[in-house]
PyMOL Python script that loads the backbone (N, CA, C, O; Angstrom):
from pymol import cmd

cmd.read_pdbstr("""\
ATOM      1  N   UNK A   1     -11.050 -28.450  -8.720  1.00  0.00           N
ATOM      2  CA  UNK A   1     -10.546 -27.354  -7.917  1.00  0.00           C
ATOM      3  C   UNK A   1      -9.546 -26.512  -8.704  1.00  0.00           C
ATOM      4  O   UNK A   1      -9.374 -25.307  -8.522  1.00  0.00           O
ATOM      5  N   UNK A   2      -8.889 -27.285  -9.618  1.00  0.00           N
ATOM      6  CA  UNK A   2      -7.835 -26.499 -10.238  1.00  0.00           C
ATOM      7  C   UNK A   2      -8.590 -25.198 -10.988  1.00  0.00           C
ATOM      8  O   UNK A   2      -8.466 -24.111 -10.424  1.00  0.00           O
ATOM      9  N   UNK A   3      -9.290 -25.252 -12.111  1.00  0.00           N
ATOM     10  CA  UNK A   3      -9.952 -24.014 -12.642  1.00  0.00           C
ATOM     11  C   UNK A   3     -10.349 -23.089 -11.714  1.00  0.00           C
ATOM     12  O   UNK A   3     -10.320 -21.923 -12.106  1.00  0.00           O
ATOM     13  N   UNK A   4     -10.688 -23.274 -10.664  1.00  0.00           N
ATOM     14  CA  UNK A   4     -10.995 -22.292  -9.573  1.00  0.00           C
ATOM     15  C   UNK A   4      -9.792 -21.953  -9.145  1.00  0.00           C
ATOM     16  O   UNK A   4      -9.894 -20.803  -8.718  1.00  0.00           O
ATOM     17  N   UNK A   5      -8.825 -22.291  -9.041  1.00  0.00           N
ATOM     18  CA  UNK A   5      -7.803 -21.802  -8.494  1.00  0.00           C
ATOM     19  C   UNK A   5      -7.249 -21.070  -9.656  1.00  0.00           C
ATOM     20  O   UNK A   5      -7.091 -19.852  -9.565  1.00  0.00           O
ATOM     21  N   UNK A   6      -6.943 -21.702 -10.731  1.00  0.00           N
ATOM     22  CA  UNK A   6      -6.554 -20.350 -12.330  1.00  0.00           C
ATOM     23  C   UNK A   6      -7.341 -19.584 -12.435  1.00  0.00           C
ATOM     24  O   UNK A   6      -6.945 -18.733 -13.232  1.00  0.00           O
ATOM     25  N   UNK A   7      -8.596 -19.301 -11.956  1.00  0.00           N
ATOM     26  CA  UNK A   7      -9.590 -18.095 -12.193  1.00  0.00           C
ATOM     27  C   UNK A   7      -8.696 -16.968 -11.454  1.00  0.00           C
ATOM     28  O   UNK A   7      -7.870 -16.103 -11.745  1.00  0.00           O
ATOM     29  N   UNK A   8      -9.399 -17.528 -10.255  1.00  0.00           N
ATOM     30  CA  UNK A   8      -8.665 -16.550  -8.524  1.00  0.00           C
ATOM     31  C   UNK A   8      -7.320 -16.098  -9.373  1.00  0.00           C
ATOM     32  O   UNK A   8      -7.369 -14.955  -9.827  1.00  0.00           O
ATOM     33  N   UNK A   9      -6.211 -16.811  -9.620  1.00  0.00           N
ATOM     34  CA  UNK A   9      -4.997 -16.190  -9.644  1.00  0.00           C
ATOM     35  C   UNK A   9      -4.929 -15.327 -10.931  1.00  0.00           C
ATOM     36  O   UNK A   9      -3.876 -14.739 -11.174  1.00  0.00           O
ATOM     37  N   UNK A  10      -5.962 -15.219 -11.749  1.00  0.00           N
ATOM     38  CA  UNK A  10      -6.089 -13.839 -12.721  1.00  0.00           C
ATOM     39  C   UNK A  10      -6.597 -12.653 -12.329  1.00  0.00           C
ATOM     40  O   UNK A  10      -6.667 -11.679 -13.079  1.00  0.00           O
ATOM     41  N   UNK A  11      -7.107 -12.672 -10.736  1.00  0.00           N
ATOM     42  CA  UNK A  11      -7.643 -11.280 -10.570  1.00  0.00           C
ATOM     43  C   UNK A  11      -6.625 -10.325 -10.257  1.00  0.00           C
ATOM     44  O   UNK A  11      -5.515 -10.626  -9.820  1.00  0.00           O
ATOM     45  N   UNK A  12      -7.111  -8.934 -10.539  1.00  0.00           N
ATOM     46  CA  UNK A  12      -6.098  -7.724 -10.455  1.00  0.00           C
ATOM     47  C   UNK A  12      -6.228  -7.216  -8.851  1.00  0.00           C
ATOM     48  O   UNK A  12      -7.194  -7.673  -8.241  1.00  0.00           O
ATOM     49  N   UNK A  13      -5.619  -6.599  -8.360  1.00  0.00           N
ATOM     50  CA  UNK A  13      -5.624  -6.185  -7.120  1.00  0.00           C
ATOM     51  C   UNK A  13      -4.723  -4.871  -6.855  1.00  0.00           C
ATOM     52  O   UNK A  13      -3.502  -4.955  -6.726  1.00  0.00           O
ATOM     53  N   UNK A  14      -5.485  -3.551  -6.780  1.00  0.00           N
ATOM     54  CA  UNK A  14      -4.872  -2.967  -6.147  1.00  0.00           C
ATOM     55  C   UNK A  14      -4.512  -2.651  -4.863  1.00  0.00           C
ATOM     56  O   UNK A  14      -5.381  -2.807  -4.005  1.00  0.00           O
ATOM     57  N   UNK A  15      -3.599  -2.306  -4.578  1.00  0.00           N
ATOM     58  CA  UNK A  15      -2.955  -2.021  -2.999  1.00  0.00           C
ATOM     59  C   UNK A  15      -3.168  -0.824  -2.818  1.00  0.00           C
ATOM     60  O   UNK A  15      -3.131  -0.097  -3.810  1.00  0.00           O
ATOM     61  N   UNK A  16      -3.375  -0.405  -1.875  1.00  0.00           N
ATOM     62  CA  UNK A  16      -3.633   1.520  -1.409  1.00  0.00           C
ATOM     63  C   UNK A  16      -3.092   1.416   0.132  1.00  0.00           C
ATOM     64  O   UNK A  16      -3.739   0.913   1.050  1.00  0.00           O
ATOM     65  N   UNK A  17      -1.928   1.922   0.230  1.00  0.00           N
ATOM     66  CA  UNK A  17      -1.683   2.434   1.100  1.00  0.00           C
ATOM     67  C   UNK A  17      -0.178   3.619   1.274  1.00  0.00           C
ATOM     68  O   UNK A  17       0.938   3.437   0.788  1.00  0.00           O
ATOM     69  N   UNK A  18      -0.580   4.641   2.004  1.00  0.00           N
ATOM     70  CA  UNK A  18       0.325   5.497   2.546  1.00  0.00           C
ATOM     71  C   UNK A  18       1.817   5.111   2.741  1.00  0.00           C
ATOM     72  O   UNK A  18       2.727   5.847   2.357  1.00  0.00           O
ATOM     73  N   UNK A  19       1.989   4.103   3.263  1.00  0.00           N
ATOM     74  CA  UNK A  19       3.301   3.609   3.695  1.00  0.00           C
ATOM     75  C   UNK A  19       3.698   3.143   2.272  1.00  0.00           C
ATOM     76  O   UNK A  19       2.955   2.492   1.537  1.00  0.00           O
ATOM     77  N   UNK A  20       4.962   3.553   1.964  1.00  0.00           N
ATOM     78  CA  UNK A  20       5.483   3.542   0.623  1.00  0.00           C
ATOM     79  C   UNK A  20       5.809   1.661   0.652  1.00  0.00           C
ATOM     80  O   UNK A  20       5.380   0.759  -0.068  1.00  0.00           O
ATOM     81  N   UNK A  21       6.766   1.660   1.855  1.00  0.00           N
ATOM     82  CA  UNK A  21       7.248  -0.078   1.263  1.00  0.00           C
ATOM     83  C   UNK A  21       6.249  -1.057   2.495  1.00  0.00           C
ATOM     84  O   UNK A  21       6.803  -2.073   2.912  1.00  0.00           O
ATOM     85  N   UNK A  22       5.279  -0.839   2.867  1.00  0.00           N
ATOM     86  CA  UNK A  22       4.160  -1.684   2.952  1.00  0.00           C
ATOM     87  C   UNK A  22       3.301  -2.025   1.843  1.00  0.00           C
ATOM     88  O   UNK A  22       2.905  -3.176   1.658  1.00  0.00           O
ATOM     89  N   UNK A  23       3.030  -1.133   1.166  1.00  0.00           N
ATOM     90  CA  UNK A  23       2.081  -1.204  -0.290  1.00  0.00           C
ATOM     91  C   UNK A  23       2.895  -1.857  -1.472  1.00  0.00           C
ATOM     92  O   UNK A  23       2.613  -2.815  -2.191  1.00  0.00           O
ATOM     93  N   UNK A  24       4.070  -0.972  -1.437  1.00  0.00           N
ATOM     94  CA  UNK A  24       4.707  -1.782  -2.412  1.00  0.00           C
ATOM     95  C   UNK A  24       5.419  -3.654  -2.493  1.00  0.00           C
ATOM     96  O   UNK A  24       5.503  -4.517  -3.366  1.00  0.00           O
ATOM     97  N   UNK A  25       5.725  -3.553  -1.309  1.00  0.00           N
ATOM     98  CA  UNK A  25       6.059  -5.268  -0.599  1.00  0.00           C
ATOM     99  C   UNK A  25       4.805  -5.862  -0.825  1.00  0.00           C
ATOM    100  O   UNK A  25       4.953  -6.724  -1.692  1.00  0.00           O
ATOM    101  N   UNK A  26       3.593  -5.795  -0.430  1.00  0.00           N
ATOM    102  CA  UNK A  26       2.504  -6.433  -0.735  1.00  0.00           C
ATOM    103  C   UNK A  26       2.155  -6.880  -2.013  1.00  0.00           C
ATOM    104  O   UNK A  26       1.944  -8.056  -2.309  1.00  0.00           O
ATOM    105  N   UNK A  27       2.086  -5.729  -2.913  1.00  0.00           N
ATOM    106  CA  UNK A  27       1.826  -5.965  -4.295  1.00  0.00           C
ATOM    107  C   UNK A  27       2.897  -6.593  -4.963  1.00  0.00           C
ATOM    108  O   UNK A  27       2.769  -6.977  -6.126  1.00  0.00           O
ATOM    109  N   UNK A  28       4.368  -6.784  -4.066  1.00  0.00           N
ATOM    110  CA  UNK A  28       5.116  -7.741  -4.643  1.00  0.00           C
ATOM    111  C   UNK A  28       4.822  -9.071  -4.336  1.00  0.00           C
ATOM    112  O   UNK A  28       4.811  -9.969  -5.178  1.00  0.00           O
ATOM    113  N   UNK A  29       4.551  -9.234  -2.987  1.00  0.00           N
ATOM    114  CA  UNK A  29       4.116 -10.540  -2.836  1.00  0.00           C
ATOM    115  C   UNK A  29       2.931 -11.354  -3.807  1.00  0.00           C
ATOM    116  O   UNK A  29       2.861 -12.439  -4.384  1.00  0.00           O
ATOM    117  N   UNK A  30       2.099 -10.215  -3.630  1.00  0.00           N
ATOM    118  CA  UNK A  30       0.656 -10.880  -4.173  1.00  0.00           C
ATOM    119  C   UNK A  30       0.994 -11.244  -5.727  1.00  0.00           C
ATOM    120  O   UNK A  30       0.440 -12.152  -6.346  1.00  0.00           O
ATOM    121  N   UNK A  31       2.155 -10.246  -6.329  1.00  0.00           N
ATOM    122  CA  UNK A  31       2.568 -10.909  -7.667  1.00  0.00           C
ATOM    123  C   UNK A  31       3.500 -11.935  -7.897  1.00  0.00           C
ATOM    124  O   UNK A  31       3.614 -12.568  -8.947  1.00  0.00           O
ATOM    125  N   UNK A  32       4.190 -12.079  -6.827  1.00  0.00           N
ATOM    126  CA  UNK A  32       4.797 -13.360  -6.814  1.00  0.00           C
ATOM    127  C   UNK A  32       4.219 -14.923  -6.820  1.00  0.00           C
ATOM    128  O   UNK A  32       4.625 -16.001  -7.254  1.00  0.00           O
ATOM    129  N   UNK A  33       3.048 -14.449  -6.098  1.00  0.00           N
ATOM    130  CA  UNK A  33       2.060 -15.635  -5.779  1.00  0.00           C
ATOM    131  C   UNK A  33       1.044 -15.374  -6.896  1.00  0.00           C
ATOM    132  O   UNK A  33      -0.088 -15.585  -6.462  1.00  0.00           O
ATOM    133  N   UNK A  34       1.042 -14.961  -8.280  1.00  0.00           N
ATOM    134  CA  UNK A  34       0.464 -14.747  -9.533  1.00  0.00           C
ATOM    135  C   UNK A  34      -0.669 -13.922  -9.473  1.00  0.00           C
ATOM    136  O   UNK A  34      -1.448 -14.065 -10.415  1.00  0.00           O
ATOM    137  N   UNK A  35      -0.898 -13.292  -8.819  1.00  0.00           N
ATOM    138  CA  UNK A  35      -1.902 -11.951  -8.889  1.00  0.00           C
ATOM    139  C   UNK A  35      -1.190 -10.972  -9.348  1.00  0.00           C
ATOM    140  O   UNK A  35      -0.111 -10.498  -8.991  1.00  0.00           O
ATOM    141  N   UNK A  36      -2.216 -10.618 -10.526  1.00  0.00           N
ATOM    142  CA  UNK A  36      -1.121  -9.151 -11.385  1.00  0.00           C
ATOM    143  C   UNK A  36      -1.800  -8.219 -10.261  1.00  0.00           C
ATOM    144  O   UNK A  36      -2.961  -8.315  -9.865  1.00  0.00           O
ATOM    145  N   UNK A  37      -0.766  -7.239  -9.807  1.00  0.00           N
ATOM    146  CA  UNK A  37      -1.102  -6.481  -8.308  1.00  0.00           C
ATOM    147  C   UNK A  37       0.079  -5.241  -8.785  1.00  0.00           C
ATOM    148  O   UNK A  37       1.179  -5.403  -9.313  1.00  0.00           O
ATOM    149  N   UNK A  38      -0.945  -3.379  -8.182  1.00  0.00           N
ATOM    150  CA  UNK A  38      -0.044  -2.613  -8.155  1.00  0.00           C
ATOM    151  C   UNK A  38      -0.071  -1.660  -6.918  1.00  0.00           C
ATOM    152  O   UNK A  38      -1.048  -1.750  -6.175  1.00  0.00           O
ATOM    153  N   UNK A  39       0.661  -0.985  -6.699  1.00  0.00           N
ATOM    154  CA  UNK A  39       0.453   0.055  -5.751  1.00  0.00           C
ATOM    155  C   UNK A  39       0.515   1.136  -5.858  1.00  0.00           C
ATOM    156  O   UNK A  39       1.162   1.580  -6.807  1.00  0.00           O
ATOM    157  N   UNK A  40      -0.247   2.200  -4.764  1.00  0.00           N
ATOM    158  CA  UNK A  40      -0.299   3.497  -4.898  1.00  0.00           C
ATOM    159  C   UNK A  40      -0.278   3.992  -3.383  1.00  0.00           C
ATOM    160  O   UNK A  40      -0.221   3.422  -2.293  1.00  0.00           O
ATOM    161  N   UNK A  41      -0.341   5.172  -3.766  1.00  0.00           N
ATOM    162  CA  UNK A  41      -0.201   5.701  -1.750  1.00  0.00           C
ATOM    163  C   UNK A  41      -0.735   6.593  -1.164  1.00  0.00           C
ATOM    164  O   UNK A  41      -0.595   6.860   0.030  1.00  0.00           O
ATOM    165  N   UNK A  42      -1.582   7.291  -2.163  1.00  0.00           N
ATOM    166  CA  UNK A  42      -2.257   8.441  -1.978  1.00  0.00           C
ATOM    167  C   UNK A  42      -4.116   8.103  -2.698  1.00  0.00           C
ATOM    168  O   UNK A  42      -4.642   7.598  -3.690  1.00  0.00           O
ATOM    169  N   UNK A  43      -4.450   8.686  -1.592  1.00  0.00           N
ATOM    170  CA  UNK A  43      -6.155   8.446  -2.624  1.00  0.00           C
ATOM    171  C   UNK A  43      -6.451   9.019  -3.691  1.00  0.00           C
ATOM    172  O   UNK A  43      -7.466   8.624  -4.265  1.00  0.00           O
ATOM    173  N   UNK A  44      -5.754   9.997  -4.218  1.00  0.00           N
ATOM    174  CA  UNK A  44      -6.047  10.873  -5.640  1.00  0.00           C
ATOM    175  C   UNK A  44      -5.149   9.759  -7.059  1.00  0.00           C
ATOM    176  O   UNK A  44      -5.274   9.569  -8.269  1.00  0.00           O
ATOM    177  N   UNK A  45      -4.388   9.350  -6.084  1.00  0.00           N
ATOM    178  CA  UNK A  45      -4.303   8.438  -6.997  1.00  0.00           C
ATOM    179  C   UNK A  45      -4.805   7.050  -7.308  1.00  0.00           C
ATOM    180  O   UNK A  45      -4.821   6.546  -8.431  1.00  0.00           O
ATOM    181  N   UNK A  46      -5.430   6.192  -5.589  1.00  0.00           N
ATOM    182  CA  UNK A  46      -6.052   5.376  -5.870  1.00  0.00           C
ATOM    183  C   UNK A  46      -7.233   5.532  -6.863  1.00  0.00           C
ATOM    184  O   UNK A  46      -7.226   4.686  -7.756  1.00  0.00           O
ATOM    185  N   UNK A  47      -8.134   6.334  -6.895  1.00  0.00           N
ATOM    186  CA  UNK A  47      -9.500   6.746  -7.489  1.00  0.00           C
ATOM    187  C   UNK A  47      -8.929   6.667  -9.032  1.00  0.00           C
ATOM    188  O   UNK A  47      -9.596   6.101  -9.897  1.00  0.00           O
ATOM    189  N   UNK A  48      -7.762   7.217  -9.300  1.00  0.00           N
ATOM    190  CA  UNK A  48      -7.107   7.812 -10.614  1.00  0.00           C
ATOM    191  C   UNK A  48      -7.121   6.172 -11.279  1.00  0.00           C
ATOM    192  O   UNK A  48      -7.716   5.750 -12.271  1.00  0.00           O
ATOM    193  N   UNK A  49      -6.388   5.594 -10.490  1.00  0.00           N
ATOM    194  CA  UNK A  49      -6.469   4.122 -11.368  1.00  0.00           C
ATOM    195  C   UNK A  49      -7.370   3.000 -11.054  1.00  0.00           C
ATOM    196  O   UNK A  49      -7.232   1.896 -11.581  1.00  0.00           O
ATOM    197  N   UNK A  50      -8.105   3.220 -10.372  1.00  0.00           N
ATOM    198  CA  UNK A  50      -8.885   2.224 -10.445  1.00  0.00           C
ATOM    199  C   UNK A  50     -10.423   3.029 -11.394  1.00  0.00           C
ATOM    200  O   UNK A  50     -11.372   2.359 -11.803  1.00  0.00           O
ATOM    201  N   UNK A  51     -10.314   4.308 -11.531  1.00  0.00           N
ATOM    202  CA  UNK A  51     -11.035   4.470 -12.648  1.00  0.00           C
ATOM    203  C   UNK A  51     -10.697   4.254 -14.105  1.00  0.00           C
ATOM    204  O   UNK A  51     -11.430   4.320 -15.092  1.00  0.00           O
ATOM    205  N   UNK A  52      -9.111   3.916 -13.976  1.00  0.00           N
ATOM    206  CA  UNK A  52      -8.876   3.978 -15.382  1.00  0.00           C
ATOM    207  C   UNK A  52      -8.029   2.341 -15.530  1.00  0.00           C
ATOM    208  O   UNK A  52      -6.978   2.090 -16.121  1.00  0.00           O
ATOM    209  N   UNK A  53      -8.652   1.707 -14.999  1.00  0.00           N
ATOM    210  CA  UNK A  53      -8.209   0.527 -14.607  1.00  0.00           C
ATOM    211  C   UNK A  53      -8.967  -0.654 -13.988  1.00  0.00           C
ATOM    212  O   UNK A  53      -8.270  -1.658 -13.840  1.00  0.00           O
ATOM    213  N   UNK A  54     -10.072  -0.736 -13.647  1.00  0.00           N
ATOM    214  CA  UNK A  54     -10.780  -0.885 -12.706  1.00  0.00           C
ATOM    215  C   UNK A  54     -10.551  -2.443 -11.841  1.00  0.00           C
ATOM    216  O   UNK A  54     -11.015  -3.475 -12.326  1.00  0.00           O
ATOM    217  N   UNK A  55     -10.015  -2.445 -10.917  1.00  0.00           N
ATOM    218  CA  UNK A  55      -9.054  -4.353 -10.728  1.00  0.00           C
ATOM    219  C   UNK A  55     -10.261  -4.837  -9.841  1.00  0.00           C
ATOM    220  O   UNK A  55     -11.200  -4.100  -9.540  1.00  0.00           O
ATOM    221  N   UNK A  56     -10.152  -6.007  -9.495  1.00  0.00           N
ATOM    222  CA  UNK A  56     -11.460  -6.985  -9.522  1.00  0.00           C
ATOM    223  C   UNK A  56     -11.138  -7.047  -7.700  1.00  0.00           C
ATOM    224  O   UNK A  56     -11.998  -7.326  -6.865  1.00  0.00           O
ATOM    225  N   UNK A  57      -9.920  -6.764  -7.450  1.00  0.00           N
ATOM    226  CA  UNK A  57      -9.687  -6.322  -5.806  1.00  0.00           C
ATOM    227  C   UNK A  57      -8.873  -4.944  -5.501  1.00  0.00           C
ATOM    228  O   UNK A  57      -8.000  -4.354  -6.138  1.00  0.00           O
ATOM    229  N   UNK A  58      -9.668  -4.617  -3.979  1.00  0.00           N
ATOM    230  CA  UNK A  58      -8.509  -3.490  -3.155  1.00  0.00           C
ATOM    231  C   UNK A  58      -8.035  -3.755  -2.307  1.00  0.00           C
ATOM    232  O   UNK A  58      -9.018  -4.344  -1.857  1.00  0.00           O
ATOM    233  N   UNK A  59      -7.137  -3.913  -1.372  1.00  0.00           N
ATOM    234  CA  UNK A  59      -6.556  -3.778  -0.549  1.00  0.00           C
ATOM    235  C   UNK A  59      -5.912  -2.430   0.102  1.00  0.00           C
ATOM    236  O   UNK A  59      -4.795  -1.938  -0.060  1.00  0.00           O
ATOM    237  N   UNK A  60      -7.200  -1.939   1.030  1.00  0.00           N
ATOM    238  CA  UNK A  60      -6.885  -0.470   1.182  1.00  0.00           C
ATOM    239  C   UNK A  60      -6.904  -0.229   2.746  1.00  0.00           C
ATOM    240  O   UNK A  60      -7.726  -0.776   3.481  1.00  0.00           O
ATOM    241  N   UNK A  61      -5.677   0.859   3.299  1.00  0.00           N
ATOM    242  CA  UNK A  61      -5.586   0.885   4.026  1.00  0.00           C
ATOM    243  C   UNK A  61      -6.630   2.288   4.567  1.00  0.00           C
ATOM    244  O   UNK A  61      -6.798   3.371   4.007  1.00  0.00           O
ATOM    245  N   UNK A  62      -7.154   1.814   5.729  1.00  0.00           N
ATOM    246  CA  UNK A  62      -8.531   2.688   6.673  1.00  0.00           C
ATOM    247  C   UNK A  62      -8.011   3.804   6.426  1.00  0.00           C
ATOM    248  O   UNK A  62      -8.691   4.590   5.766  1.00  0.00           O
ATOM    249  N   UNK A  63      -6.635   4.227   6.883  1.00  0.00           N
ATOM    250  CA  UNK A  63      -6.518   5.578   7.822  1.00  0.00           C
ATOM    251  C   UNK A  63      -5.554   6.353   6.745  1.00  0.00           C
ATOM    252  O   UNK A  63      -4.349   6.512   6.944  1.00  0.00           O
ATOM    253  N   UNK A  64      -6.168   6.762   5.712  1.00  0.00           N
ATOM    254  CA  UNK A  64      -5.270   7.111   4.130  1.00  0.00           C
ATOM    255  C   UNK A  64      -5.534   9.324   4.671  1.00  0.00           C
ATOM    256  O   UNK A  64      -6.637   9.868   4.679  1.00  0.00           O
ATOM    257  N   UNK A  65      -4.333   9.970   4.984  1.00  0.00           N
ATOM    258  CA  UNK A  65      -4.484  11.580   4.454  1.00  0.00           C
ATOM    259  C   UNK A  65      -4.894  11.414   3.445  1.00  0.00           C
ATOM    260  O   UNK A  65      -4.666  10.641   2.515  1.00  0.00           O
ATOM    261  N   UNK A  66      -6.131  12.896   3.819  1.00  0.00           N
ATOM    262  CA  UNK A  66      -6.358  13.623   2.816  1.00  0.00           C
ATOM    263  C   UNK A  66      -7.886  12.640   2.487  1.00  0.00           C
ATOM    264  O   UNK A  66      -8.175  12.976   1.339  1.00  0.00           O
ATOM    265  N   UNK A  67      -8.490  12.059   2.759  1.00  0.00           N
ATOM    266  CA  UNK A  67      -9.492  12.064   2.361  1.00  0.00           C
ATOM    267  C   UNK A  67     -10.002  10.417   3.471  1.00  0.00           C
ATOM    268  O   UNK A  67      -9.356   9.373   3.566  1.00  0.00           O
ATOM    269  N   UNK A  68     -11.217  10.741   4.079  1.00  0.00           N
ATOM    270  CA  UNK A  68     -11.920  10.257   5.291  1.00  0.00           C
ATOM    271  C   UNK A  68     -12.800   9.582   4.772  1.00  0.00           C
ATOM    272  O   UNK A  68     -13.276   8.797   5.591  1.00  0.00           O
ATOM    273  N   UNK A  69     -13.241   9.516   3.800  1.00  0.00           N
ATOM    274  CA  UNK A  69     -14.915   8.814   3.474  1.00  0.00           C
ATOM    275  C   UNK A  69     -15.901   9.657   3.824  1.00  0.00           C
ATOM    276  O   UNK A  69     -16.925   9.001   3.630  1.00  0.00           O
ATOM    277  N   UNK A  70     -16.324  11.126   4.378  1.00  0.00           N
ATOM    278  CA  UNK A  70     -16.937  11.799   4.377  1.00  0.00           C
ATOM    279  C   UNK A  70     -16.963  12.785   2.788  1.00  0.00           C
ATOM    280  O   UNK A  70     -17.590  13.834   2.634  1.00  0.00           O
ATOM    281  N   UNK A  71     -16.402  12.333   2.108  1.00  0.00           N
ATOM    282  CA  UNK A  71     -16.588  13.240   0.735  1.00  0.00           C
ATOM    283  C   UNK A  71     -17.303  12.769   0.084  1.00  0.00           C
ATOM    284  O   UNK A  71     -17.588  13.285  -0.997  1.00  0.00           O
TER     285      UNK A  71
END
""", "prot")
cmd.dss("prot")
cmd.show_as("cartoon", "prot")
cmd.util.cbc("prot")
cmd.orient("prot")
């Protein structure tokens, strides 16, 4: 079980959400608990780094201004 558990705790994870210290508290947690984890708050910037970055998780919040999933 252990190697499965050192795998899991190398994945990257970004956070996306609007709320400045919801996103950011999260991605502290999740790095506390050894997931390298960052945040952002806007979708021009989520897209921005996870294209230039690409992390193996998201954690994104539904209801983000400025862009619906109809684009």
């Amino acid at each position: 079980m252990a190697p499965l558990v050192s795998a899991c705790r190398s994945l990257s994870v970004l956070v996306v959400d609007d709320y400045v210290d919801a996103a950011d508290s999260l991605a502290t947690v999740l790095t506390l608990c050894g997931f390298p984890a960052r945040a952002v708050t806007t979708t021009a910037h989520a897209l921005a780094e996870a294209t230039a970055t690409p992390p193996d998780a998201v954690l994104l919040d539904l209801h983000l201004p400025g862009m619906d999933g109809s684009q």
